[in-house]
C-alpha positions as CSV (number, residue, x, y, z in Angstrom):
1,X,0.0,0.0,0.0
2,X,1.6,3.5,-1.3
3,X,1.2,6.6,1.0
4,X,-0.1,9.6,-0.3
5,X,2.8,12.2,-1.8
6,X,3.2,15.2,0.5
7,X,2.9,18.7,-1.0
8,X,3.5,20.6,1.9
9,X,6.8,21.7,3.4
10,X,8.8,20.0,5.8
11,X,8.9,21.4,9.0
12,X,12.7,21.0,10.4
13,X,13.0,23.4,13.8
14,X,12.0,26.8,13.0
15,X,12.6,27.1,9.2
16,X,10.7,25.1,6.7
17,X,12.1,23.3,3.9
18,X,11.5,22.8,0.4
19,X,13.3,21.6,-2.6
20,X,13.7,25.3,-3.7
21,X,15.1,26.3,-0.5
22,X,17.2,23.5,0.0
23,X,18.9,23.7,-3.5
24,X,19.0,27.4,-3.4
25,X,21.3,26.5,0.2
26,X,23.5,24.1,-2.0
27,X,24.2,26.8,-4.8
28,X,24.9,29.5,-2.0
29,X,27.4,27.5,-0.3
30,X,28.9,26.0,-3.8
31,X,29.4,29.8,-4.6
32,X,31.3,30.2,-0.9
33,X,33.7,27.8,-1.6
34,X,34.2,28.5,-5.0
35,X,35.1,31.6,-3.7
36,X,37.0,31.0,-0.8
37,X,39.4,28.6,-3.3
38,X,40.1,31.5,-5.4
39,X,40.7,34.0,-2.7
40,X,43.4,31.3,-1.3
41,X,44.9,31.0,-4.8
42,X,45.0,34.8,-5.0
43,X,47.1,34.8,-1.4
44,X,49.6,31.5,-2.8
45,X,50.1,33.7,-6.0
46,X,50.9,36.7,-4.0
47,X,53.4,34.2,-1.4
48,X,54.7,32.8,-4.4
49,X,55.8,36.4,-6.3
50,X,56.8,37.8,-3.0
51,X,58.9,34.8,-2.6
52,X,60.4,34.8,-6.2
53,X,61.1,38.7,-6.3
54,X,62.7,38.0,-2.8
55,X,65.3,35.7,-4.2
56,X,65.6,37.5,-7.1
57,X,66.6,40.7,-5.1
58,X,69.0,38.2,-2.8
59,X,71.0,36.6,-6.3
60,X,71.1,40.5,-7.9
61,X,72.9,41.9,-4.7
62,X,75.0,39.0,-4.6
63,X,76.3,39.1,-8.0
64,X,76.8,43.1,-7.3
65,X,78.9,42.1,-4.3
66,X,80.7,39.4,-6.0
67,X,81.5,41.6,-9.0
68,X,82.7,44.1,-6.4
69,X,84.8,41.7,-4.2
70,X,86.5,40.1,-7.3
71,X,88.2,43.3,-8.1
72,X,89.3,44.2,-4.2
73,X,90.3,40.7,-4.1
74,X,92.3,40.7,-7.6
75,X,93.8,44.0,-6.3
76,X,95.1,43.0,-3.0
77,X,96.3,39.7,-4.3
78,X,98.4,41.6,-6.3
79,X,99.8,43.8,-3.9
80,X,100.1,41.1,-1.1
81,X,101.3,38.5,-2.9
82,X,104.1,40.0,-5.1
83,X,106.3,36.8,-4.5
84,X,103.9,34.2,-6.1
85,X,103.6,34.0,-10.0
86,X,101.0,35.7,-11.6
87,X,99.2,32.6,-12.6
88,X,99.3,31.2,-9.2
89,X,97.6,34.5,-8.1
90,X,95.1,34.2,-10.3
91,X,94.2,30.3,-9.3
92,X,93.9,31.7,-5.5
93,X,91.8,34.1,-6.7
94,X,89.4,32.3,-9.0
95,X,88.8,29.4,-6.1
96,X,87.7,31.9,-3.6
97,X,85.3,33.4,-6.2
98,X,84.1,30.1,-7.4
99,X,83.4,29.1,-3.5
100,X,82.0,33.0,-3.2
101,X,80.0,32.5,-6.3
102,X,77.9,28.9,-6.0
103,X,77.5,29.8,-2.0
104,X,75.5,32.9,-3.0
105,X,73.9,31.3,-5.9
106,X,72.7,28.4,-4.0
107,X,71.4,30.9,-1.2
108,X,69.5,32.6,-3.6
109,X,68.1,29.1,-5.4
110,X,66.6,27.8,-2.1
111,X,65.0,31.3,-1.0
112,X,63.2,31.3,-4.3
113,X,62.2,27.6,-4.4
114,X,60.9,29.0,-0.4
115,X,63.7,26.5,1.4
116,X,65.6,29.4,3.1
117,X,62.8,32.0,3.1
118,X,60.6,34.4,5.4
């Protein structure tokens, strides 16, 4: 035996509820998280640049440092070290640079990749 098909509301608490209300609920709160996930992306995008600018800043200084300390260290190599050959010099010079060089580089890698950063 089949019961008769309701056509009223149902009652739940205070409110009532119908299939309009209820699906007009869903879309509502659909539309809330919809835009709750794009106001997150918005903040990771605005991490993310902050981050990469960051590191780009740290790796432009260093090479302006670098570029700086090469020629005070090529200068007082030379005036330090008049005993050693030129070439030998030169070889002292170029290691602490190398060293100098990837340290900085790497520091500046692993703040943009957000390793090393805020």
């Amino acid at each position: 035996m089949a019961l008769p098909a309701r056509s009223e509301p149902v009652h739940l608490g205070v409110q009532s509820l119908t299939i309009e209300t209820a699906i007009d609920h869903l879309v509502d709160a659909a539309q809330g998280v919809v835009e709750n996930q794009l106001e997150l992306a918005k903040l990771e995008l605005e991490l993310t640049a902050s981050r990469v600018l960051g590191g780009t800043a740290v790796i432009l200084v260093g090479v302006f440092l670098l570029f700086g300390a090469v020629a005070a260290l090529a200068m007082t190599a030379y005036v330090l070290l008049p005993e050693m050959p030129p070439a030998q010099r030169l070889g002292i010079i170029a290691g602490v640079y190398a060293v100098l060089g990837i340290g900085l580089t790497m520091m500046g890698v692993r703040r943009v990749r957000g390793d090393g950063g805020h």
